[in-house]
C-alpha positions as MATLAB code, in Angstrom:
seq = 'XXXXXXXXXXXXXXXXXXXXXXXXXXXXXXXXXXXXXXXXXXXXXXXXXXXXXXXXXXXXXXXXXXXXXXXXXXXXXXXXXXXXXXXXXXXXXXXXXXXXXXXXXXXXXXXXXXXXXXXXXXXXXXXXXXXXXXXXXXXXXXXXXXXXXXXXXXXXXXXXXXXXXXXXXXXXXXXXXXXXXXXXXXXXXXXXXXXXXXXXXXXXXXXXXXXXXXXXXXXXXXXXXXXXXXXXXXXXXXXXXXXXXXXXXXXXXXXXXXXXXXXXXXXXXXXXXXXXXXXXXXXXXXXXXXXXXXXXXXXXXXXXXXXXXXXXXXXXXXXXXXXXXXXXXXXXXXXXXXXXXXXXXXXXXXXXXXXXXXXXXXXXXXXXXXXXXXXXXXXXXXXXXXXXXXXXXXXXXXXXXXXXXXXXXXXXXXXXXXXXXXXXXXXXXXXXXXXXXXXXXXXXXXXXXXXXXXXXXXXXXXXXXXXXXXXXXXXXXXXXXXXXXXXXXXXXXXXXXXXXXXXXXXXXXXXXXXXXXXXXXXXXXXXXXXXXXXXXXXXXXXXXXXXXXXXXXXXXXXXXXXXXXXXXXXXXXXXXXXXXXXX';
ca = [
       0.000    0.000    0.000;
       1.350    3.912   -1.164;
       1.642    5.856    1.619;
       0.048    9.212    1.311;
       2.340   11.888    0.649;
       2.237   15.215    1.708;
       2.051   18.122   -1.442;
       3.342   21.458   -1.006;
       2.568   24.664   -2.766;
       6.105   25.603   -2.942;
       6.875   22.896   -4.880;
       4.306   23.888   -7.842;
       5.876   23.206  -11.271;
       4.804   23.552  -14.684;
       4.086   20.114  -16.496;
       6.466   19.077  -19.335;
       4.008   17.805  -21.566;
       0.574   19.691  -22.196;
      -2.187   18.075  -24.107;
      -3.798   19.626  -26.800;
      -6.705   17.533  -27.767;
      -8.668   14.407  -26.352;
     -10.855   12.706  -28.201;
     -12.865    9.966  -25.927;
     -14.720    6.709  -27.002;
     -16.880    5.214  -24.729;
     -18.100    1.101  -24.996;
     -20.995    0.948  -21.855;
     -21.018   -2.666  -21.317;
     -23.330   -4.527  -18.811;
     -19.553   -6.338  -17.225;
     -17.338   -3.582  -18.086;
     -16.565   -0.285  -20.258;
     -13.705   -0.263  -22.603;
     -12.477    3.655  -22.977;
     -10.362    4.373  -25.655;
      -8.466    7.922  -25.250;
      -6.573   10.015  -28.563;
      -4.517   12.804  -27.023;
      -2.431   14.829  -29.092;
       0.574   15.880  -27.008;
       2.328   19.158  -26.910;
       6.440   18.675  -25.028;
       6.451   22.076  -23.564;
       9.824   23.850  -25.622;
      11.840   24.197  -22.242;
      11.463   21.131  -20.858;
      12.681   19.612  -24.384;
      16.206   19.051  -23.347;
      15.409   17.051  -20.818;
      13.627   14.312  -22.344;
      11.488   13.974  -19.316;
       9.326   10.716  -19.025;
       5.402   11.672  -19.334;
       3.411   10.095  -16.066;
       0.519    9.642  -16.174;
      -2.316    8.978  -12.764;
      -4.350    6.064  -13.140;
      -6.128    4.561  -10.255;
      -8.221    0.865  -10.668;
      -7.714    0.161  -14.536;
      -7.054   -2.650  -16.631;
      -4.443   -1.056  -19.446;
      -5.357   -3.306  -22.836;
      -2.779   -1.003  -25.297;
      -1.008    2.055  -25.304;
       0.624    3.675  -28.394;
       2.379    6.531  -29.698;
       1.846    7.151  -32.941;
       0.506    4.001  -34.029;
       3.552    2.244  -32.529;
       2.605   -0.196  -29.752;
       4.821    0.277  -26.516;
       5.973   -2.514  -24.332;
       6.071   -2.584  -20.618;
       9.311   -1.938  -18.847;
      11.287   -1.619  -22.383;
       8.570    1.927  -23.162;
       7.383    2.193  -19.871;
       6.706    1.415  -16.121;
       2.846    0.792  -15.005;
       1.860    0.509  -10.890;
      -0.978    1.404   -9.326;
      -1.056    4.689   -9.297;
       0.906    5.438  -12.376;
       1.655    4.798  -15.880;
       5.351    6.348  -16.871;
       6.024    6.215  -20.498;
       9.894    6.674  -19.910;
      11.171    8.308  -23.642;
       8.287   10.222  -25.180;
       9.122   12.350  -27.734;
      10.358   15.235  -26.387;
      11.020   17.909  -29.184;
       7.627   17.480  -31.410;
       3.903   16.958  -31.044;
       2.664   13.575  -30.699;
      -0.272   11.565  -30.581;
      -1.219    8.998  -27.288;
      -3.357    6.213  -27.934;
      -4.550    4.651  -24.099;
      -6.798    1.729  -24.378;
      -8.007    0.893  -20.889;
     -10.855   -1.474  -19.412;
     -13.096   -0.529  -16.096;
     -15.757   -1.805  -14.295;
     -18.222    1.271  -13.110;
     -20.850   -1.346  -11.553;
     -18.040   -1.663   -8.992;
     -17.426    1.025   -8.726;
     -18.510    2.764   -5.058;
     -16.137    5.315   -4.305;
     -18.811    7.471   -6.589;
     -15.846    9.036   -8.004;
     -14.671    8.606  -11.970;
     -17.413    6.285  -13.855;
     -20.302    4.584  -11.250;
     -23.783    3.509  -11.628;
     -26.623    5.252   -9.721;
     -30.008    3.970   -9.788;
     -29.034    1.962  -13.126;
     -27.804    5.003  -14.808;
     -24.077    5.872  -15.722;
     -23.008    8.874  -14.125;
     -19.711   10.775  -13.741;
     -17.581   12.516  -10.742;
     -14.041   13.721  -11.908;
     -13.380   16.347   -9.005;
     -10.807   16.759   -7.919;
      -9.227   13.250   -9.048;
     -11.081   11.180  -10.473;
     -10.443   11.238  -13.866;
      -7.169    8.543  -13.347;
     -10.150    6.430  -12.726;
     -11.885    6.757  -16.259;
      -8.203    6.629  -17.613;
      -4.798    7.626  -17.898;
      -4.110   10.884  -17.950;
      -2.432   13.564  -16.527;
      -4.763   14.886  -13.615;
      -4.485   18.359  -12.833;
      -6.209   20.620  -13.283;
      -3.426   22.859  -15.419;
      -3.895   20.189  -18.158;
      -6.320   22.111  -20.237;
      -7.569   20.447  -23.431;
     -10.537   20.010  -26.057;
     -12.218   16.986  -25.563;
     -14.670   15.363  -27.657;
     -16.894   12.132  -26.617;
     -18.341    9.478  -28.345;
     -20.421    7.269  -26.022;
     -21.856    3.908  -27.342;
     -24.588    2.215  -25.299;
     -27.570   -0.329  -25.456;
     -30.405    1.863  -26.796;
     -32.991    0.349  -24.906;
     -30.950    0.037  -21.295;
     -29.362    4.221  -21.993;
     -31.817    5.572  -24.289;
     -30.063    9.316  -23.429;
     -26.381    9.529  -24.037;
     -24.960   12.593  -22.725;
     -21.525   14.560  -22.639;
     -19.651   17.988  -22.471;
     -20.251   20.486  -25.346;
     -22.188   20.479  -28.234;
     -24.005   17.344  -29.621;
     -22.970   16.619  -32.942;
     -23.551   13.727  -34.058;
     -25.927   10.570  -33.123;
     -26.863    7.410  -34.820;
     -28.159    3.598  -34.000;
     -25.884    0.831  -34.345;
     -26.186   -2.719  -35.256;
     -26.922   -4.891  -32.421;
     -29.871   -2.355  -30.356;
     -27.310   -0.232  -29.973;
     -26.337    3.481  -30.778;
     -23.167    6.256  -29.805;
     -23.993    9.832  -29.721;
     -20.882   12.397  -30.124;
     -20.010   15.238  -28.076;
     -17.705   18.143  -29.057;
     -16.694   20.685  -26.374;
     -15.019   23.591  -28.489;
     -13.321   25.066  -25.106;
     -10.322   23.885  -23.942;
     -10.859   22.215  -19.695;
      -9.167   19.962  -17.491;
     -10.529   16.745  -16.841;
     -11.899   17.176  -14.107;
     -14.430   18.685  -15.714;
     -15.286   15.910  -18.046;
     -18.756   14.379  -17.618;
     -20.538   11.829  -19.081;
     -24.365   10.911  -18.274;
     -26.066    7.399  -19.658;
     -29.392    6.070  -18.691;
     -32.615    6.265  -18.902;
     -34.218   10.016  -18.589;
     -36.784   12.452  -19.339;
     -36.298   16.298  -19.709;
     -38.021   19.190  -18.852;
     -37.063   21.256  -22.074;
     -37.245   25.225  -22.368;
     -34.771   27.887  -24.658;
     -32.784   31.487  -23.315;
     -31.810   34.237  -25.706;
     -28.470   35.473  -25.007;
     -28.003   39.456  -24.961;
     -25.874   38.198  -28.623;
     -29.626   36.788  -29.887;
     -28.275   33.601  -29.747;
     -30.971   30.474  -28.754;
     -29.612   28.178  -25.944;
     -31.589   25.076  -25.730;
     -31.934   24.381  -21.757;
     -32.565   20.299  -20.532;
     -33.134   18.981  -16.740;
     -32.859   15.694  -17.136;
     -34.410   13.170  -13.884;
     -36.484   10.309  -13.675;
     -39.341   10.158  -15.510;
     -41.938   10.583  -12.633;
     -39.561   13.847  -11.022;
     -39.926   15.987  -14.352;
     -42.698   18.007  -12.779;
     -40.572   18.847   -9.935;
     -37.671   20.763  -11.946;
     -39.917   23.817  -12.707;
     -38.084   25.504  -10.107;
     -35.106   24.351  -10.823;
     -35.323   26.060  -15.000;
     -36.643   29.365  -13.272;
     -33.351   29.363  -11.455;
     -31.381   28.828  -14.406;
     -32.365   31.547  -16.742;
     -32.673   34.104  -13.916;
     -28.778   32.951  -13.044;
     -28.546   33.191  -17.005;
     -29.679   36.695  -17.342;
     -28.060   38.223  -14.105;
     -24.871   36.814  -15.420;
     -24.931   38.775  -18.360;
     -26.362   41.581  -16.496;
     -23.631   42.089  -13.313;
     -20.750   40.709  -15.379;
     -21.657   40.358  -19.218;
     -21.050   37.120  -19.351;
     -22.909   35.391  -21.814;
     -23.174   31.496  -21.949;
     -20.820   30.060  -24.766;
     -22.826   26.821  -26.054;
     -25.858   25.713  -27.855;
     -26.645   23.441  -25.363;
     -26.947   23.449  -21.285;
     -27.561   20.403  -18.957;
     -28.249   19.494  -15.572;
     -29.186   15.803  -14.547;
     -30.546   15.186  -11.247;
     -29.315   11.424   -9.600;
     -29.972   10.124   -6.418;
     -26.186    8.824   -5.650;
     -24.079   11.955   -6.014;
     -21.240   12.051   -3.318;
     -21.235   16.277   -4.355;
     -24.262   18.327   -4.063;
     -23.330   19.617   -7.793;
     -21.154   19.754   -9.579;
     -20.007   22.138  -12.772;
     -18.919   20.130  -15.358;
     -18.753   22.393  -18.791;
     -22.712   21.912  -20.121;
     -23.168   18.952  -18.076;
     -24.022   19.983  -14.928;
     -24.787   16.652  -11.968;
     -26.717   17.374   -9.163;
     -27.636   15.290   -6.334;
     -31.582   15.039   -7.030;
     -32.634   17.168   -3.280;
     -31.154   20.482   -4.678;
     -33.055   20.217   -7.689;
     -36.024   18.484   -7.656;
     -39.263   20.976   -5.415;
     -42.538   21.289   -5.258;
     -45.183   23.241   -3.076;
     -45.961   19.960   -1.160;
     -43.238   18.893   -0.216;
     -40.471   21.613   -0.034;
     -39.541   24.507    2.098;
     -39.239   27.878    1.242;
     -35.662   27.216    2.361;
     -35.440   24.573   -0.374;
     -36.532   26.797   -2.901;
     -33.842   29.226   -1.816;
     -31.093   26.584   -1.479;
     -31.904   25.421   -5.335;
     -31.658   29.181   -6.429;
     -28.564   29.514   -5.266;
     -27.119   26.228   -6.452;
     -28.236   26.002   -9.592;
     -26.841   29.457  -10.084;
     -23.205   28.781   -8.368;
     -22.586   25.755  -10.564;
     -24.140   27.997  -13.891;
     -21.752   30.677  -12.611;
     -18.841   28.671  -12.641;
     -19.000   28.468  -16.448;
     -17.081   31.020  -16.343;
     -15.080   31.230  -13.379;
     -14.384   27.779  -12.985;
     -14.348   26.360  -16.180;
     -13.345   29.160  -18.964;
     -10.824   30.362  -16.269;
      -9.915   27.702  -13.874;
      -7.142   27.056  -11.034;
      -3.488   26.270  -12.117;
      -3.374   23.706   -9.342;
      -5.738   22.360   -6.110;
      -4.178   25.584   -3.939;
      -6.278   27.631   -5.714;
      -9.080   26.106   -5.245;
     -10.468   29.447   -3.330;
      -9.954   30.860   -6.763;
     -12.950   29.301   -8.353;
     -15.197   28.379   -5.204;
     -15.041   31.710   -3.165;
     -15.233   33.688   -6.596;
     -18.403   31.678   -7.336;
     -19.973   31.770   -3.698;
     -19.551   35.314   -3.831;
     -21.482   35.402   -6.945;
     -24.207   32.948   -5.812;
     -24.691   34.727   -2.354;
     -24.612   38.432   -4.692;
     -27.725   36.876   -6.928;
     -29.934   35.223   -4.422;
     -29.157   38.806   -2.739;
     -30.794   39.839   -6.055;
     -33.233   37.642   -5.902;
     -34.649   37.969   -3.010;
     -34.330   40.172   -0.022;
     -30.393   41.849    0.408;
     -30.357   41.849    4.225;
     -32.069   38.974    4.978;
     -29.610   36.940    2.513;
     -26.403   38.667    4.268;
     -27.531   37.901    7.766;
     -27.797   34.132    6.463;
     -24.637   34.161    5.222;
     -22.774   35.576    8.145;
     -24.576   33.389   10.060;
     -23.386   30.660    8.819;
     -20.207   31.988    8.555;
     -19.682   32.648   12.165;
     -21.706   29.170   13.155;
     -19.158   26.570   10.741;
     -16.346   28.920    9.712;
     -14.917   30.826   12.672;
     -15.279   27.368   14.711;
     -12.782   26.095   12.216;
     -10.474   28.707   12.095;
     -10.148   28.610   15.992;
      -9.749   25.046   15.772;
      -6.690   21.986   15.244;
      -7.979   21.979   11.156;
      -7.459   25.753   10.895;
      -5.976   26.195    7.095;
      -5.828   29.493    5.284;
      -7.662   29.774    1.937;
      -4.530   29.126   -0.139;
      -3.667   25.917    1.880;
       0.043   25.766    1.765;
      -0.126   22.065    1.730;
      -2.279   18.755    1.459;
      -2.456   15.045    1.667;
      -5.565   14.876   -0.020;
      -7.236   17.360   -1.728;
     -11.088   16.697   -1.148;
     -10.046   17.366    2.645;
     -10.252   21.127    1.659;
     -13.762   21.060    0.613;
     -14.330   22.970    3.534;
     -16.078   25.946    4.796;
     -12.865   28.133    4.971;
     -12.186   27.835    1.282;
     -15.929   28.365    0.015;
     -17.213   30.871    2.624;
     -14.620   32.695    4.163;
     -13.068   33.120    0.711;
     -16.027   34.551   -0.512;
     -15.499   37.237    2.206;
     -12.346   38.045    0.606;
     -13.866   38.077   -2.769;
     -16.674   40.477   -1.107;
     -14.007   42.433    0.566;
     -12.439   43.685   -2.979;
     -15.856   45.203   -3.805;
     -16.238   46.589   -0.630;
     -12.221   48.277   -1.051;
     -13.062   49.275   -5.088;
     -16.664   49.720   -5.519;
     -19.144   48.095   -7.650;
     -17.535   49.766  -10.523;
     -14.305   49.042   -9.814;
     -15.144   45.876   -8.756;
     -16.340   45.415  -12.292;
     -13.680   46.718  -13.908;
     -11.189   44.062  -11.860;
     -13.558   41.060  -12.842;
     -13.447   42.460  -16.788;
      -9.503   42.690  -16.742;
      -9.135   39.354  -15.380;
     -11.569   37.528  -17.849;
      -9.842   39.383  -20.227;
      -6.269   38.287  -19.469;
      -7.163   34.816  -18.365;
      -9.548   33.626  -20.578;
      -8.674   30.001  -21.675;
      -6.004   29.417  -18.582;
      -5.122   28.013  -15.895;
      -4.676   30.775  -13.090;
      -3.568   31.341   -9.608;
      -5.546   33.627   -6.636;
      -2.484   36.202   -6.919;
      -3.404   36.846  -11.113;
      -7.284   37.725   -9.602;
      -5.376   40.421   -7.019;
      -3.271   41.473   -9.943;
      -6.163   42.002  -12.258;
      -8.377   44.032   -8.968;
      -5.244   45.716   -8.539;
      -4.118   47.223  -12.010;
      -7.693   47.854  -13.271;
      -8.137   50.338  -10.754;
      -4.619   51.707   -9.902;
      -5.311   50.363   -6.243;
      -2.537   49.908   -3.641;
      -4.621   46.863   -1.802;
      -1.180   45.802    0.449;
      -1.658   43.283    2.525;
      -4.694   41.698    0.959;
      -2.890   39.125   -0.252;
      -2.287   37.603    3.159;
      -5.690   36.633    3.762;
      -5.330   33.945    1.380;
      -2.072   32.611    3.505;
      -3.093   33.752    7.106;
      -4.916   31.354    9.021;
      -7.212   32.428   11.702;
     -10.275   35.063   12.185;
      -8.907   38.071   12.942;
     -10.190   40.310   16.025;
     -10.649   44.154   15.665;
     -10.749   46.576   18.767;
     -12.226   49.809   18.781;
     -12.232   52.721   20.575;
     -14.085   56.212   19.856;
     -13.136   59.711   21.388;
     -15.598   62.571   21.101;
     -13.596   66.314   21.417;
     -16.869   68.622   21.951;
     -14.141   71.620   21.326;
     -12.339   70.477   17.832;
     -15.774   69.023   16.966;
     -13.709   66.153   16.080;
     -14.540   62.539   16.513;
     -11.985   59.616   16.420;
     -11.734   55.998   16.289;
      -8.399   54.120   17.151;
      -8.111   50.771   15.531;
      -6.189   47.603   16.430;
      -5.832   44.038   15.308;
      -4.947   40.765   16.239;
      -4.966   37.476   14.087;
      -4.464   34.724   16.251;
      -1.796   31.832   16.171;
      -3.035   28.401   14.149;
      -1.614   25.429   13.898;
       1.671   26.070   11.945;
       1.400   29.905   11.761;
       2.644   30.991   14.992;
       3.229   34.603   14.464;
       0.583   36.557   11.861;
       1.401   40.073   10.119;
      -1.147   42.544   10.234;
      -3.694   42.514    7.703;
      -6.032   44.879    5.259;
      -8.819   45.012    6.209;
     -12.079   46.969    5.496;
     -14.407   48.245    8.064;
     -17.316   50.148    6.367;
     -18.812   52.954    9.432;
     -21.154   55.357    9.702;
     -22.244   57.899   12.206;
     -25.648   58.517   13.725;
     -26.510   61.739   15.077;
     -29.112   61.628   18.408;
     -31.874   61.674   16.250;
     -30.876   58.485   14.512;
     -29.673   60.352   10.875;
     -26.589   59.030    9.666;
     -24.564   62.224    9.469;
     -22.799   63.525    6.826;
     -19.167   62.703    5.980;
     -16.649   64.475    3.873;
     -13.475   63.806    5.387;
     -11.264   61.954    7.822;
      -7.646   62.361    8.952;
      -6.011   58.885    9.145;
      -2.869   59.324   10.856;
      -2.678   63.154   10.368;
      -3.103   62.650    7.031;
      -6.463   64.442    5.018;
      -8.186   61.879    3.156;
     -11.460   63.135    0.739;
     -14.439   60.561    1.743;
     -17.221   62.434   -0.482;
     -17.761   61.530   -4.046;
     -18.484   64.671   -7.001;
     -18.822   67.381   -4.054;
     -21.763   65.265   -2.153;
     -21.216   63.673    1.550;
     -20.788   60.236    2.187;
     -22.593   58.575    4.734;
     -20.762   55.060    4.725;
     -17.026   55.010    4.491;
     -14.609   52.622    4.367;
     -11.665   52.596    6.497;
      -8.830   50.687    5.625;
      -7.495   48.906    8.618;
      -3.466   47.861    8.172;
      -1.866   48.499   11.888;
      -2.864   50.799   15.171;
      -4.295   53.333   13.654;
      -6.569   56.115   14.506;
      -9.478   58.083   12.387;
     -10.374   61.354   12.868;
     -13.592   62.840   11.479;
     -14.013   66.142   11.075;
     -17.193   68.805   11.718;
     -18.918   66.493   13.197;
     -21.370   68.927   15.712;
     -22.474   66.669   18.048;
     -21.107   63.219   19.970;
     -21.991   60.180   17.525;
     -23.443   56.875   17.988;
     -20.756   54.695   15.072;
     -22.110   51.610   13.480;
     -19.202   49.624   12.986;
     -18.388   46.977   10.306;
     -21.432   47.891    7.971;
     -22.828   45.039    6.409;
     -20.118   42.945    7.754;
     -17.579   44.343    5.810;
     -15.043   42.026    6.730;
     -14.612   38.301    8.126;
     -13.721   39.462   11.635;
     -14.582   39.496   15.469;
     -15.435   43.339   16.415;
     -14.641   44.524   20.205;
     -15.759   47.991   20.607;
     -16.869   50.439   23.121;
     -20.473   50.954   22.527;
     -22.612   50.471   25.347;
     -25.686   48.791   25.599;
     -27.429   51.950   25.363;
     -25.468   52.384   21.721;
     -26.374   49.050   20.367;
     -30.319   49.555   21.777;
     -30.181   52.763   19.689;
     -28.305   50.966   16.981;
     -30.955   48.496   16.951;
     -33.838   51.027   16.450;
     -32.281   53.513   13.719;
     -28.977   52.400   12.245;
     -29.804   52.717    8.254;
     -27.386   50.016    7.749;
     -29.888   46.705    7.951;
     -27.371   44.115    8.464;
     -26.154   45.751   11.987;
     -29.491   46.943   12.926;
];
């Protein structure tokens, strides 16, 4: 037995060999499924002089062939197979080749639910994070970005419904009662988003106009008897659809978009490119049976996993450290539409909620990890709340810092740099940063600082100066590994409330004794945000009388907030503060 072994950030380098394109063919057999993999391979120019063997993952196959162009290779003389691993040792090093991988597997025995299984007699696919080396060999990571196509041949009358990434074009029947439908995905992905769906389904079938006038076709494919239970489920998609186009302009790339609902999903969903899989409770509703809290928990899924068509899959992570990158990009955006959707505050009390209920509890813990783990034994351990939810407080934190504009303007640059690749969190800071000629030091370490960090306040009111001030201080706490933590950025959005319960206007603060504008084309603010990097004090300005301050306005960052408000302050908080979320 292998003995897990520990991977480390630090030791991040680019693969020798890239793959260009994959063409699939899939045998669904009743015993086993032969796959049959074409990959055209691209030696990457400076690892030529090396002549570096090519390995390749593969976890529970049966190899039948393997060639390089059209040349069969022999074991130990061409290369070295174990069970984890298949190294071709001389590959051509200085000139594109083609891969030919024959393998055999058995998905009916399949119960790890990850790579090729059955659920409830259909075949069904689960390639995140790794299990792709269980469909075939292959490099698995998620820098490997390629353009697959699929051809899936089945018994017609067992897998009526054939289904793959991309566009269908082409289908026919076969002798025998069977028939193969093919699948081209035009955009290059790594394997892990591969899917592949078999079986035997009905759809619920309606159409969305992109703002281009292009006609998407739009399936949710279930069980026969669950079809009337997905009408929620298609409102959810063209609403994520047309707010994705609306907040970001990002307009779905395909003639064709899937979801299939199973019953044995070990993910809740998952965003394969076209092909979304969801476990069957996060689609399927209706009004006698579900919760209003299911129909929110199906908005928002169906539009994360929609969402990550684009940051995910047209931009995805350069390795499993970035796995923040996608997931707290795309909670951010989930959490921002249901906020849409439905009521603002209500939605950001949930989510902090939640946050401070499974997050903090982790970050005070023995598992505490920052979002950019610096290193794993296994991967799917960082599923976990830290990544998804207190990275999308980082995410949220870059609005709150730039704006909705400039937010904007950071997402545009980095689609527009990134498009097609492979990225890491620090090109998404890069992109924030240079669209908006922002000096955001110290950001960066929330993605390698463990630990929630605790903010103390304290307010002086000089009736004289008609000044008011508020001296800030942090402290992020040691973790597991991370004894000694450098102050941070962070944000902390305030406002002042006069004894009548008006916010009062703000024009102006002195941070450190230096005069900093806070109104926008000559009119007062009466939210600002402070930006919080060491002691520091704030000093407002005309301010006539002494000032209740809401603090942290709408939870502006991911911390714990000590302050000097009295009771009497938070009562009158409670009864006037504009801000909803701390009222």
């Amino acid at each position: 037995m292998e003995i897990p072994r520990e991977i480390f950030l630090k030791d991040y380098k680019k693969p020798d060999y890239y793959f260009d394109t994959v063409d699939l063919t899939f045998s669904l057999g009743e015993e086993h499924t032969i796959v049959s993999s074409i990959i055209t391979v691209d030696p990457r120019i400076e690892a030529a002089a090396d002549s570096s063997p090519l390995v390749l993952n593969g976890v529970g196959l049966k190899l039948v062939s393997i060639k390089i162009e059209g040349k069969e290779l022999k074991e130990q003389e061409h290369y070295h197979l174990d069970a984890r691993h298949l190294t071709i040792l001389s590959p051509p090093s200085t000139a594109r080749f083609t891969l030919q991988i024959v393998t055999e597997i058995c998905p009916q025995k399949n119960t790890s639910l990850q790579g090729l299984y059955k659920s409830s007699g259909n075949f069904v696919t689960q390639c995140e994070a790794q299990g792709f080396r269980k469909i075939t060999y292959y490099q698995d990571r998620p820098d490997i970005m390629a353009k697959f196509t699929c051809r899936v041949e089945g018994d017609k009358a067992l897998y009526p419904v054939l289904l793959s990434n991309g566009n269908l074009v082409e289908q026919e029947d076969l002798e025998g009662g069977k028939h193969y439908a093919v699948w081209e995905d035009p955009h290059k992905k790594p394997c892990y988003l591969f899917a592949l769906v078999a079986g035997q389904l009905q759809s619920r079938d309606d159409s969305f106009i992109t703002r281009s006038g292009r006609k998407v076709a739009l399936k949710i494919w279930t069980a026969e008897n669950d079809v009337p239970k997905t009408a929620h489920a298609m409102y959810s998609l063209k609403a994520a659809m047309k707010w994705d186009e609306d907040v970001f302009g990002l307009e779905y790339d395909l003639d064709l978009f899937n979801i299939v609902a199973v019953q044995n999903f070990n993910a809740g969903a998952m965003e394969n490119k076209s092909l979304n899989i969801f476990n069957s409770g996060l689609v399927l509703a209706s009004p006698e049976t579900a919760t209003d809290g299911d129909y929110a928990a199906i908005l928002g899924v169906i539009g994360h996993e929609y969402f990550h068509n684009w940051t995910g899959n047209r931009l995805t992570c350069r390795d499993w450290f970035q796995l923040s990158l996608k997931e707290g990009l795309t909670v951010f955006q989930d959490q921002e539409f249901s906020s849409d959707m439905g009521s603002r505050s209500v939605k950001r009390i949930e989510d902090v909620s939640f946050l401070r209920k499974n997050q903090f509890p982790e970050d005070a813990g023995p598992m505490a990890h920052p979002i950019q783990p610096h290193s794993y034994i296994k991967i799917n351990n960082f599923y976990t709340s830290t990544v998804y939810r207190k990275g999308a407080q980082v995410v949220r934190m870059y609005k709150t810092l730039l704006g909705s504009q400039g937010f904007r303007r950071g997402m545009d640059l980095y689609f527009k740099r990134h498009d097609g690749q492979a990225v890491t969190c620090e090109d998404f800071y890069a992109a924030m940063q240079d669209a908006n000629d922002a000096d955001l030091a110290n950001l960066l370490l929330w993605y390698s600082q463990a630990g929630t960090p605790t903010v103390k306040v304290t307010s002086f009111y000089n009736s004289e100066a008609k000044t008011y001030s508020l001296k800030f201080s942090q402290e992020v706490p040691p973790t597991p590994g991370q004894a000694v933590k450098e102050p941070m950025l962070i944000p902390v959005a305030v406002g002042l409330l006069d004894s009548k319960g008006k916010d009062m206007p703000l024009t102006s603060v002195y941070r450190d004794g230096l005069l900093q504008v806070v109104s926008a084309d000559g009119q007062p603010a009466y939210t600002t945000v402070l930006q919080i990097t060491k002691e520091e004090e704030f000093v407002f300005s005309e301010i006539s009388e002494c000032p209740v301050a809401s603090l942290l306005r709408g939870y502006s960052a991911p911390v714990r907030l000590e302050s000097d408000l009295t009771h009497t302050d938070l009562f009158f908080l409670l009864a006037h503060d504009s801000g909803e979320f701390n009222r």
